[in-house]
N, CA, C and O atoms as a CHARMM CRD file, in Angstrom:
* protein
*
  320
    1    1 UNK  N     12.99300   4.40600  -1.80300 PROA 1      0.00000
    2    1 UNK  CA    13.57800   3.10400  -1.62900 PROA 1      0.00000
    3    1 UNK  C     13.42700   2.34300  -2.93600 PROA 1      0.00000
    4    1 UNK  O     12.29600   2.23900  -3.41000 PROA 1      0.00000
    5    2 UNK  N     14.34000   1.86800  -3.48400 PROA 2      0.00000
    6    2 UNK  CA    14.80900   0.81000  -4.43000 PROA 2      0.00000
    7    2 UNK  C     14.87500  -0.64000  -4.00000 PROA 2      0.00000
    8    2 UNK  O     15.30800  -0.86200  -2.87000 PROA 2      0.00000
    9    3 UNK  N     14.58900  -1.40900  -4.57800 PROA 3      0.00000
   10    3 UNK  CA    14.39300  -2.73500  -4.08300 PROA 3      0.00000
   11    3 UNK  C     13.99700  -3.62900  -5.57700 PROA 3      0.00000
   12    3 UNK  O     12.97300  -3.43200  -6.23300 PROA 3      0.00000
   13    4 UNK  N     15.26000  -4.81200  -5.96900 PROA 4      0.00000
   14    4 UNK  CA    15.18000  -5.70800  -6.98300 PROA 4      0.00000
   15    4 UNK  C     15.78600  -7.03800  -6.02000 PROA 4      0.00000
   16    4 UNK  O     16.73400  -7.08700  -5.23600 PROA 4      0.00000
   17    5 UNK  N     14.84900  -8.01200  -6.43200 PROA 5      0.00000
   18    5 UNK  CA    15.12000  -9.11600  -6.25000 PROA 5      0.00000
   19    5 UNK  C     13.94100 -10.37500  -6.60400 PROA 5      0.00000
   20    5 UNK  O     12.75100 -10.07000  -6.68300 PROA 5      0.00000
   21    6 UNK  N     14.26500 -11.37700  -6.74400 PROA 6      0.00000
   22    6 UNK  CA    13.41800 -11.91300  -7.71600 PROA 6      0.00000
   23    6 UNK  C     11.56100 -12.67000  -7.06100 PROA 6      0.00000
   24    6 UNK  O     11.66400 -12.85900  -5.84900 PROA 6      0.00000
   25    7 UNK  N     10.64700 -12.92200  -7.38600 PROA 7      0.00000
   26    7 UNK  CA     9.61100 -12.58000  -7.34100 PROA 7      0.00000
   27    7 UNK  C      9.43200 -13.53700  -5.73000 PROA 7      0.00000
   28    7 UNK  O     10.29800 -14.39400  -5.55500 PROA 7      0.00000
   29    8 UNK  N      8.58900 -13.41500  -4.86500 PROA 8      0.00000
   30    8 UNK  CA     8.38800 -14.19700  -4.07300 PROA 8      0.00000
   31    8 UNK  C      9.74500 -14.02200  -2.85600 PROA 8      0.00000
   32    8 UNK  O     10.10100 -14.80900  -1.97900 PROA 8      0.00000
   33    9 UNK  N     10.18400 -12.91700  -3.16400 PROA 9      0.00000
   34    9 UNK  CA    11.62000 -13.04300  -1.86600 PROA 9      0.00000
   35    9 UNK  C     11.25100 -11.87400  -0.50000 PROA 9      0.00000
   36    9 UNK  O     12.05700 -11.74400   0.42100 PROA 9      0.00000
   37   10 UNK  N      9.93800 -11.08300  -0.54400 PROA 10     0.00000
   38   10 UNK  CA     9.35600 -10.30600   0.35700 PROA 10     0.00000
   39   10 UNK  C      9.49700  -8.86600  -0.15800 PROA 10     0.00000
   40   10 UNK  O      8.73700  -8.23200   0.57400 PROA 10     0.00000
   41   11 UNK  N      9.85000  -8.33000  -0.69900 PROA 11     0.00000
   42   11 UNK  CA    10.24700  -7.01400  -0.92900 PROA 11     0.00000
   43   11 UNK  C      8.82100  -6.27900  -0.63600 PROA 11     0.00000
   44   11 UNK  O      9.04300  -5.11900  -0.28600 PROA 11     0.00000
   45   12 UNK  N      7.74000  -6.51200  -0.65900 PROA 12     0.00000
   46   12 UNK  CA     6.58500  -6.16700  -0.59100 PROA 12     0.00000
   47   12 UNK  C      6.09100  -5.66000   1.21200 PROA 12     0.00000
   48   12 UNK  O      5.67200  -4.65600   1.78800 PROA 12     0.00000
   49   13 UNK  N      6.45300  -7.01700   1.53000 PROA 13     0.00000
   50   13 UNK  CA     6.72300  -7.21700   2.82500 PROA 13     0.00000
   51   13 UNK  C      7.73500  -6.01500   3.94600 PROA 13     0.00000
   52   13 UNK  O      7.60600  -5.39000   4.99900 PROA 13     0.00000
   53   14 UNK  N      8.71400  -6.24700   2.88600 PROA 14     0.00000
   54   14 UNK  CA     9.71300  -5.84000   3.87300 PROA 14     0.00000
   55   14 UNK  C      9.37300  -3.86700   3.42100 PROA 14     0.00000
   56   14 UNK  O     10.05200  -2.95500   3.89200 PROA 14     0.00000
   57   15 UNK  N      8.50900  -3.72200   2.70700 PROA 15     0.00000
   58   15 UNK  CA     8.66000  -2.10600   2.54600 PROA 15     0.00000
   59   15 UNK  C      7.74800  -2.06200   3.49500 PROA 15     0.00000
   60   15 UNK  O      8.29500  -1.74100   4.54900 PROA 15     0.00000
   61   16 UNK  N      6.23600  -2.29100   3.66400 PROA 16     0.00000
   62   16 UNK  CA     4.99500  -2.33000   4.00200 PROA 16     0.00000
   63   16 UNK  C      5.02400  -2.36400   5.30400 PROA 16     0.00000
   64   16 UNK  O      4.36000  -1.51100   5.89200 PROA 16     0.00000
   65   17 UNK  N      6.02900  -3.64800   6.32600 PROA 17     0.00000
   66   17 UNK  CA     5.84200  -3.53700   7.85100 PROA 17     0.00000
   67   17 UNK  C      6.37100  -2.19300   7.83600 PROA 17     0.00000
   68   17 UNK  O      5.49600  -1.45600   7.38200 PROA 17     0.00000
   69   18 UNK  N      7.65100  -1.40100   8.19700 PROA 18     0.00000
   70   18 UNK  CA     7.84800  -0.41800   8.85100 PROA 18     0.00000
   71   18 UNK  C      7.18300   0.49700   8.61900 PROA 18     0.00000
   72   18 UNK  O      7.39300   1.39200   9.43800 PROA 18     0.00000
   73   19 UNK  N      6.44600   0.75100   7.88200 PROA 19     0.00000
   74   19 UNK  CA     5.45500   1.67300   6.82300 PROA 19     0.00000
   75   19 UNK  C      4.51600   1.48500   7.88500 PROA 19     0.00000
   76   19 UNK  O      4.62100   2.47600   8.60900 PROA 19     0.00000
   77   20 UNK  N      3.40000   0.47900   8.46800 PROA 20     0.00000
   78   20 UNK  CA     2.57800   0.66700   8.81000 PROA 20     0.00000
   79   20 UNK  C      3.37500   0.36000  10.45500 PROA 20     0.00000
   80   20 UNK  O      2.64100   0.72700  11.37200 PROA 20     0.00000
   81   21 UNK  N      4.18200   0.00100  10.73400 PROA 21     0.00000
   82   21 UNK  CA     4.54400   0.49600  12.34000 PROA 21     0.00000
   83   21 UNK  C      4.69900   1.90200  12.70200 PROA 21     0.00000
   84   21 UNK  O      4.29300   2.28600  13.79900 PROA 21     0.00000
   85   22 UNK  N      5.28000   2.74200  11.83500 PROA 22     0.00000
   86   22 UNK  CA     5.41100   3.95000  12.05500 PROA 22     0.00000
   87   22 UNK  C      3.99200   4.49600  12.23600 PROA 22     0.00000
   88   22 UNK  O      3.82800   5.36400  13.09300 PROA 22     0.00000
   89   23 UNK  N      2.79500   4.00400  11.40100 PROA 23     0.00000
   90   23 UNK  CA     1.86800   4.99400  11.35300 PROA 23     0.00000
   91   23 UNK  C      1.03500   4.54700  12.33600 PROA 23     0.00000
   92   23 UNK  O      0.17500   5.31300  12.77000 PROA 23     0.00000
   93   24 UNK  N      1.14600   3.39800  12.77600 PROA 24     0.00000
   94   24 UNK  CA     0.68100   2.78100  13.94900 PROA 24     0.00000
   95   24 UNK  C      1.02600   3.50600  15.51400 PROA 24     0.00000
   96   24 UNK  O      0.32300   3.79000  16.48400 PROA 24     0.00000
   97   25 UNK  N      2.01700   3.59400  15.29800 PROA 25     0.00000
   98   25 UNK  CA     3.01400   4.24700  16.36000 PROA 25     0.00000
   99   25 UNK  C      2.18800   5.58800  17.09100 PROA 25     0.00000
  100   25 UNK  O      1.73300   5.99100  18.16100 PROA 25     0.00000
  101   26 UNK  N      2.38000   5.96100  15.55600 PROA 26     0.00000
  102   26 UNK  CA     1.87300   8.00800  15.78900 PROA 26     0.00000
  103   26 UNK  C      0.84300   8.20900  15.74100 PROA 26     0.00000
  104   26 UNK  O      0.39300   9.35200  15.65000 PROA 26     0.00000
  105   27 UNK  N      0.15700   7.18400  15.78500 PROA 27     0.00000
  106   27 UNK  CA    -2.05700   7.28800  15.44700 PROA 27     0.00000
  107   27 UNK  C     -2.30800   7.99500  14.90300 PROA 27     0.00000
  108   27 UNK  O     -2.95600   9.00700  15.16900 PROA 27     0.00000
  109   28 UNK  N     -1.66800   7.50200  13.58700 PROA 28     0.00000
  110   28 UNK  CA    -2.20600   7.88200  12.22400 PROA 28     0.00000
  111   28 UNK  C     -2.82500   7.23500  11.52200 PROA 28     0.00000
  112   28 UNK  O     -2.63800   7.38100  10.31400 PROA 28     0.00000
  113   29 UNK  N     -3.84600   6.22700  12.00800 PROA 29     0.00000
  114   29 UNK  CA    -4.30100   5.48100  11.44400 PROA 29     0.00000
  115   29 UNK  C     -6.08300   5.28600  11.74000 PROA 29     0.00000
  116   29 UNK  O     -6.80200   4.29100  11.64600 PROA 29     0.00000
  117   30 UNK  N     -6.43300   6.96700  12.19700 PROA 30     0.00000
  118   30 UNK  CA    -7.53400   6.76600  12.75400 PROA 30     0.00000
  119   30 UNK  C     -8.72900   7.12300  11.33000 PROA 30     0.00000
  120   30 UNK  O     -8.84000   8.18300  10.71400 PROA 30     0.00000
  121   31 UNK  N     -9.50700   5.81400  11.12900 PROA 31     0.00000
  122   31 UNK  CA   -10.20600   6.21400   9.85800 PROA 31     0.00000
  123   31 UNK  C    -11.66100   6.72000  10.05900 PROA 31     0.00000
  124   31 UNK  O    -12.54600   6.47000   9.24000 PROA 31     0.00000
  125   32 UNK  N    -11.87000   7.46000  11.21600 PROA 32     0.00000
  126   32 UNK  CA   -13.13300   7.95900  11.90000 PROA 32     0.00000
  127   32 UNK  C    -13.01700   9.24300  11.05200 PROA 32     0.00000
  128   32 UNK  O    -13.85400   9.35800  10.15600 PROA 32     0.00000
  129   33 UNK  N    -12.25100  10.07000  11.17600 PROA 33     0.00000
  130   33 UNK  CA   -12.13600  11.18400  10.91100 PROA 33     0.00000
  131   33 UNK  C    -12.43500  11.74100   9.50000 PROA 33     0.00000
  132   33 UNK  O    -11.92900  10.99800   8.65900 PROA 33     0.00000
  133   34 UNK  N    -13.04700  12.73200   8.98200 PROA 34     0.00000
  134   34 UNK  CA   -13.67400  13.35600   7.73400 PROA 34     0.00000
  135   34 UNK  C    -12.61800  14.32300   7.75800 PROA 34     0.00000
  136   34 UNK  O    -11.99800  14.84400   8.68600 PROA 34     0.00000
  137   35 UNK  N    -12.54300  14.47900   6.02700 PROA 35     0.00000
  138   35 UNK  CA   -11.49500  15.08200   5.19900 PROA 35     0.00000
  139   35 UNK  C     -9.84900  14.72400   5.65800 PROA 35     0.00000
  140   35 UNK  O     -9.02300  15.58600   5.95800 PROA 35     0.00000
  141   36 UNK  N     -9.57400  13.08800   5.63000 PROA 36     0.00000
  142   36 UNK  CA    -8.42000  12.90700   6.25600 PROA 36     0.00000
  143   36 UNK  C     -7.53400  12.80000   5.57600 PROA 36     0.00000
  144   36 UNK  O     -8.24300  12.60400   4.58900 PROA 36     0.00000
  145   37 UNK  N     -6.41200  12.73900   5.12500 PROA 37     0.00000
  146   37 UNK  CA    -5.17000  12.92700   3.78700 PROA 37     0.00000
  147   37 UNK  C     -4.27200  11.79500   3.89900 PROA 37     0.00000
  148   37 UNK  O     -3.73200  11.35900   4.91600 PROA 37     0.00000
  149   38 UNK  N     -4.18000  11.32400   2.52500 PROA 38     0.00000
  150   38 UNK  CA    -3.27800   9.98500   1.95300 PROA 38     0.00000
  151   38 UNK  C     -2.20000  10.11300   2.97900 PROA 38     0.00000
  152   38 UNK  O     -1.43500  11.06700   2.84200 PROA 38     0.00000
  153   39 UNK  N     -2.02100   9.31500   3.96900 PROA 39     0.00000
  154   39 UNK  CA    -0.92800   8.80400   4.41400 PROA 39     0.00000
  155   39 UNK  C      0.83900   8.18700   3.67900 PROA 39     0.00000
  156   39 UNK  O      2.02100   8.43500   3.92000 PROA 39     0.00000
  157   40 UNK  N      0.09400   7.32500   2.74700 PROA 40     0.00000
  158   40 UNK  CA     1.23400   6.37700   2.09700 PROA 40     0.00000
  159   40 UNK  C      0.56100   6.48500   0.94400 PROA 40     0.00000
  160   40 UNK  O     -0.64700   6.45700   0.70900 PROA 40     0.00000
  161   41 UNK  N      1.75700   6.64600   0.06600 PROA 41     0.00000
  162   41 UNK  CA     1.77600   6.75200  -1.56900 PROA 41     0.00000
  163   41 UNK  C      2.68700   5.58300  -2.48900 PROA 41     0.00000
  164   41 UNK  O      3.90400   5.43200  -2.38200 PROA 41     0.00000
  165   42 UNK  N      2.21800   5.18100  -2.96600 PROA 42     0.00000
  166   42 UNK  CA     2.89400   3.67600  -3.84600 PROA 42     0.00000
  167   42 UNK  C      2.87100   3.63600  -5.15100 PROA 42     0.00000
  168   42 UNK  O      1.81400   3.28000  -5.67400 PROA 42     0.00000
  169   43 UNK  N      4.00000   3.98200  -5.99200 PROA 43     0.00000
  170   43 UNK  CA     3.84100   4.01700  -7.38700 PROA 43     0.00000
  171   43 UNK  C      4.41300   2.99100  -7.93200 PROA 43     0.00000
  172   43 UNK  O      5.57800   2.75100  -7.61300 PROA 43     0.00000
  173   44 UNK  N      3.83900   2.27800  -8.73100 PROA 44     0.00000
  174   44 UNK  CA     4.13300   1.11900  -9.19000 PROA 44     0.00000
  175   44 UNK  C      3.97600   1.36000 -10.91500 PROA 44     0.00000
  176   44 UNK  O      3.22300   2.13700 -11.50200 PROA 44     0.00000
  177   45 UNK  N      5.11600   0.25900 -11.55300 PROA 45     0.00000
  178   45 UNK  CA     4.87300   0.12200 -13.09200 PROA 45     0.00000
  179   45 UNK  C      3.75200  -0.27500 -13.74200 PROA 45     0.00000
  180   45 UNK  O      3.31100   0.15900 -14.80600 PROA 45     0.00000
  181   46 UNK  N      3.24600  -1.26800 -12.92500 PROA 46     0.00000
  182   46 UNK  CA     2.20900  -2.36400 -13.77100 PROA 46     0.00000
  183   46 UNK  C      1.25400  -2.21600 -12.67900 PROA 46     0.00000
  184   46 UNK  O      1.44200  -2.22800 -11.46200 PROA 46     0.00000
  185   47 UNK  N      0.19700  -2.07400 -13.36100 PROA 47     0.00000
  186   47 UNK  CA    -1.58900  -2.84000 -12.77400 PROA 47     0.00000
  187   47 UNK  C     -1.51500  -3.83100 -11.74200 PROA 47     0.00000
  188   47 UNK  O     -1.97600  -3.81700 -10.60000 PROA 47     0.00000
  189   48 UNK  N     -0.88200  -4.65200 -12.33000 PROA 48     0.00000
  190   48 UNK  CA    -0.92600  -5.98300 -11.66900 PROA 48     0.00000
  191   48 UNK  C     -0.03000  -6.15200 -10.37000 PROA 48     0.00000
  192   48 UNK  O      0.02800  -7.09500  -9.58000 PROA 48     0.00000
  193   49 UNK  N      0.61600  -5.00700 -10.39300 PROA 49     0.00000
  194   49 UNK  CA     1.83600  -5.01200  -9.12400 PROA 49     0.00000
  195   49 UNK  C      1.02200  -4.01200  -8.04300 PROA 49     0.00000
  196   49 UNK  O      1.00500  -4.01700  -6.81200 PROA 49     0.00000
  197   50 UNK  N      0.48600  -3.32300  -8.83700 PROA 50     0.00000
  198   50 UNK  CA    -0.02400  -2.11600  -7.67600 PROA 50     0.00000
  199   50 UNK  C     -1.43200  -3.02300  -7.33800 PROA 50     0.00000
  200   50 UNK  O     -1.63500  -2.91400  -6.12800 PROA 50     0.00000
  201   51 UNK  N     -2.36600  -3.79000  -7.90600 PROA 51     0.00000
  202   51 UNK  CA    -3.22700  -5.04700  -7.13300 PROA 51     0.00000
  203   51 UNK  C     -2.71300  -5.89300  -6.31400 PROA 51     0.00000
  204   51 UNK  O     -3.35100  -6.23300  -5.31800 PROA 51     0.00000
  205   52 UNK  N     -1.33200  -6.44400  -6.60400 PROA 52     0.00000
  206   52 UNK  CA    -0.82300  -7.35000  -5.32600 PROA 52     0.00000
  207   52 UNK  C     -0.43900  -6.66200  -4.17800 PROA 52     0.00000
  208   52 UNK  O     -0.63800  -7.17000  -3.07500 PROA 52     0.00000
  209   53 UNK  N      0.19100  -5.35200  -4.32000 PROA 53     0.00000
  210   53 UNK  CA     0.60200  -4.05200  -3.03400 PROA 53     0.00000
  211   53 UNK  C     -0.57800  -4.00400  -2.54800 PROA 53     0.00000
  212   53 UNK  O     -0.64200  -4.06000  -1.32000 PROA 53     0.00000
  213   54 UNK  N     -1.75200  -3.89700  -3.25100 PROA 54     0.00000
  214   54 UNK  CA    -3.37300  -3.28700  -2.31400 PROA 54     0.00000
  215   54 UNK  C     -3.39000  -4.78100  -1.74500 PROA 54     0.00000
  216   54 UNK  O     -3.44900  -4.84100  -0.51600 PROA 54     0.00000
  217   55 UNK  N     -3.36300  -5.58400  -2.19900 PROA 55     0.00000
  218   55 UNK  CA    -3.96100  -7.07100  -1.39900 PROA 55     0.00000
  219   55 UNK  C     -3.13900  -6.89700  -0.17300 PROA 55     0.00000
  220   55 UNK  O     -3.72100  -7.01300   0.90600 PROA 55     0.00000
  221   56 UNK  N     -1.76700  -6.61300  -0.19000 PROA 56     0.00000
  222   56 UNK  CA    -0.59500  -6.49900   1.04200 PROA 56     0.00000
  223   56 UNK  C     -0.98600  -5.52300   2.40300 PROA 56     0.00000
  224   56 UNK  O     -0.77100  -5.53100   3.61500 PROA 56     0.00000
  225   57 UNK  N     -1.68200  -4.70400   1.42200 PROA 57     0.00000
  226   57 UNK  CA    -1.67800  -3.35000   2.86800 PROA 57     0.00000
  227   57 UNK  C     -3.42000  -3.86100   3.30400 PROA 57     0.00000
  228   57 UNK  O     -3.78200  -3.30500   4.34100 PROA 57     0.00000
  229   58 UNK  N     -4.32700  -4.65100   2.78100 PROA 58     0.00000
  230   58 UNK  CA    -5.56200  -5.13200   3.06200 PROA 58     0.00000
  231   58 UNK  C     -5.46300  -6.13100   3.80700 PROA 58     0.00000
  232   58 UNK  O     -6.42400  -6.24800   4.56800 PROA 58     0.00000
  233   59 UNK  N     -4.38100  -7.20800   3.93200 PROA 59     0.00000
  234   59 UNK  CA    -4.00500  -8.17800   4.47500 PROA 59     0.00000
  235   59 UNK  C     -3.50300  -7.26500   5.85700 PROA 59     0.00000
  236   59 UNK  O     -4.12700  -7.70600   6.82300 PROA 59     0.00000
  237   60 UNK  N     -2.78600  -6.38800   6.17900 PROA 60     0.00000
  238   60 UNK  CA    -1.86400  -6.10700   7.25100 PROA 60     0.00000
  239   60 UNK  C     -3.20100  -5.42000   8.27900 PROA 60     0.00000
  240   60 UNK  O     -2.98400  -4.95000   9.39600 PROA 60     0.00000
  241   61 UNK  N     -3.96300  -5.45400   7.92300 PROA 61     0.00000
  242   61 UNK  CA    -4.92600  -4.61700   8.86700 PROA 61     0.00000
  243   61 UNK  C     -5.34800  -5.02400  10.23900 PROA 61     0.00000
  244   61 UNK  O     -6.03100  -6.04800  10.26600 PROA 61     0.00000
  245   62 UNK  N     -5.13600  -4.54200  11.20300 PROA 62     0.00000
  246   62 UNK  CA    -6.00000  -5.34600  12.67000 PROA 62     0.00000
  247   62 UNK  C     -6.78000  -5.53700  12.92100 PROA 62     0.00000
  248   62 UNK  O     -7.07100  -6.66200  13.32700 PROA 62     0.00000
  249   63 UNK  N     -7.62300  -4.55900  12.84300 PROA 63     0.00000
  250   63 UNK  CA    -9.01100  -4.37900  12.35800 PROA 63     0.00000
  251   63 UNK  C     -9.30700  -4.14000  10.84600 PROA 63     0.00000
  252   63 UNK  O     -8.48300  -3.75100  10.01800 PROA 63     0.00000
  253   64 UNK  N    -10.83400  -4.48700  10.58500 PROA 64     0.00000
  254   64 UNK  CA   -11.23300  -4.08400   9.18500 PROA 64     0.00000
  255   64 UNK  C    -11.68600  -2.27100   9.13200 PROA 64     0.00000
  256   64 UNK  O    -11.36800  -1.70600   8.08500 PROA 64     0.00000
  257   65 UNK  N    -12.19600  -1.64900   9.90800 PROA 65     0.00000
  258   65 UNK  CA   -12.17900  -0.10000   9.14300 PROA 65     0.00000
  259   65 UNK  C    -10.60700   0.64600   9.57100 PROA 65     0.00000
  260   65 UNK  O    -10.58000   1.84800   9.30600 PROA 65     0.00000
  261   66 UNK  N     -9.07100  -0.02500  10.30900 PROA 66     0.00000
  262   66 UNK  CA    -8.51800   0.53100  10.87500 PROA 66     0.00000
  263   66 UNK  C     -7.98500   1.64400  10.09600 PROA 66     0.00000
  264   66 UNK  O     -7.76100   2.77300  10.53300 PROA 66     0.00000
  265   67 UNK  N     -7.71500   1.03600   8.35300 PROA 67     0.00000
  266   67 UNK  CA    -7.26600   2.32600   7.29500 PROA 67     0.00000
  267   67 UNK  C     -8.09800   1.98600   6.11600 PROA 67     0.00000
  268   67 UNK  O     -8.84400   1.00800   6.06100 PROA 67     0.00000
  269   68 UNK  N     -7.91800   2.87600   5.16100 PROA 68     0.00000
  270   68 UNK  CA    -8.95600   2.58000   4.18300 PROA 68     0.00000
  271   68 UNK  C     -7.58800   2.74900   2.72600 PROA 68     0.00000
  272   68 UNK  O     -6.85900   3.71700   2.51100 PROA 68     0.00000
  273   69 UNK  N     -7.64500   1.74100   2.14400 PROA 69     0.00000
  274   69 UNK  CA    -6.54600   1.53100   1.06700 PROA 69     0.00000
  275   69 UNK  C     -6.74200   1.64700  -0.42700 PROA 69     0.00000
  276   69 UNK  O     -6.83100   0.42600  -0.56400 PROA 69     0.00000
  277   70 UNK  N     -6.86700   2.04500  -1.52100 PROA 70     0.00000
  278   70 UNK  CA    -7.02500   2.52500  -2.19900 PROA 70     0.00000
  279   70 UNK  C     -5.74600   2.09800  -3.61300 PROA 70     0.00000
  280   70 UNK  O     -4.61800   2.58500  -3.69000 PROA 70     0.00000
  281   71 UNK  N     -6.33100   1.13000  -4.54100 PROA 71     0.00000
  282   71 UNK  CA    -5.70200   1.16500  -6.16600 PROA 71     0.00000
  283   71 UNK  C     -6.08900   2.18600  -6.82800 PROA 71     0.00000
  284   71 UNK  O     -7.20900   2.65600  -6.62700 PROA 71     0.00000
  285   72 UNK  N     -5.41000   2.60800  -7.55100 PROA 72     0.00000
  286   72 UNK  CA    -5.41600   3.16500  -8.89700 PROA 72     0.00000
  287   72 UNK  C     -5.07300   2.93200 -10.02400 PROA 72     0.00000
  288   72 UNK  O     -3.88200   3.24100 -10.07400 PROA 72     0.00000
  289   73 UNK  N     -5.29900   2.67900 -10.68800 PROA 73     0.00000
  290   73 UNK  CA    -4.86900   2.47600 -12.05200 PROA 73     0.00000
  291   73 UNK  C     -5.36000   2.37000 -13.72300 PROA 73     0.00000
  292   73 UNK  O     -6.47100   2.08800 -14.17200 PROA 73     0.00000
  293   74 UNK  N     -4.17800   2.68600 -14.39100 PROA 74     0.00000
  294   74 UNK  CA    -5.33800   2.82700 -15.88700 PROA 74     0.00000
  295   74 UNK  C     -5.70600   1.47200 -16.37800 PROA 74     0.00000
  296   74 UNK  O     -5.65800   0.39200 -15.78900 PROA 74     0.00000
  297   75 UNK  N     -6.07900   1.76300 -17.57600 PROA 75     0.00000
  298   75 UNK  CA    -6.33200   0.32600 -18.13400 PROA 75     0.00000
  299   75 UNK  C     -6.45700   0.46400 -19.48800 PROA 75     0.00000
  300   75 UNK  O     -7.35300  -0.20200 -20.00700 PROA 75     0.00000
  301   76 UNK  N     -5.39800   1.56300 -20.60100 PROA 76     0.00000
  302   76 UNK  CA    -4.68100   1.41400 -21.61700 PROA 76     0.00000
  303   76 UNK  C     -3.40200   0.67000 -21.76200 PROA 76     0.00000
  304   76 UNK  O     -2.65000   0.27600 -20.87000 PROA 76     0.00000
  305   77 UNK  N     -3.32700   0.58700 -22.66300 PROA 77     0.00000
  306   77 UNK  CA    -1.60800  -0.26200 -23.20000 PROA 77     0.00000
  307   77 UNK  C     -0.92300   1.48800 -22.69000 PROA 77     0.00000
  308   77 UNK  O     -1.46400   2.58600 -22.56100 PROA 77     0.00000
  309   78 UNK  N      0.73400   0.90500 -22.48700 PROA 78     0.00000
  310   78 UNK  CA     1.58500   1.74000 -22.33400 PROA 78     0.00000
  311   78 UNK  C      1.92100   2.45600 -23.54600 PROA 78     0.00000
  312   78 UNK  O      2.49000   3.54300 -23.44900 PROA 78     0.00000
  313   79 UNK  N      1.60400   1.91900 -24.78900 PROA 79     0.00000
  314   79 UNK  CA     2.14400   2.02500 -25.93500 PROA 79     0.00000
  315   79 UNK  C      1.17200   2.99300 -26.75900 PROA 79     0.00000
  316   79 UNK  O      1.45500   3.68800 -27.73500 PROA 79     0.00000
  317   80 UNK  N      0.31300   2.89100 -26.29400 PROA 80     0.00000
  318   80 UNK  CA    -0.87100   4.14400 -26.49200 PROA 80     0.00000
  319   80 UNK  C     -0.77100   5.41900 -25.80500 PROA 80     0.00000
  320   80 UNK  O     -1.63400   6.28000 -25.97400 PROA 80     0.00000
């Protein structure tokens, strides 16, 4: 999915609900379980975009252990 539009108009939003209804749906969201595998994958350009996506999917939670969410990112210049 592709998605441009200018900052503050939901796009974040609008990827993230059906994302976590589906996994809601199929109880896939049980974080009891040992050796359990990345559900949802999010690649983002910038640092700073893939920190506001983690704040999004930390915010959507029902409970606090319901999933366990996870940034990544470097912290060189692109230009390096």
């Amino acid at each position: 999915m592709i998605a441009k539009d200018r900052t503050g108009s939901g796009k974040t939003l609008g990827f993230l609900l059906p994302t976590m209804d589906r996994l809601r749906l199929a109880g896939e969201l049980d974080n009891t379980k040992r050796g359990r595998f990345p559900k949802v994958l999010v690649l983002l350009p910038t640092r700073e975009l893939a920190i506001q996506v983690f704040k999004e999917f930390e915010a959507m939670k029902n409970k606090a252990n319901e999933y366990e969410a996870v940034a990544v990112y470097g912290g060189t210049e692109i230009y390096d």
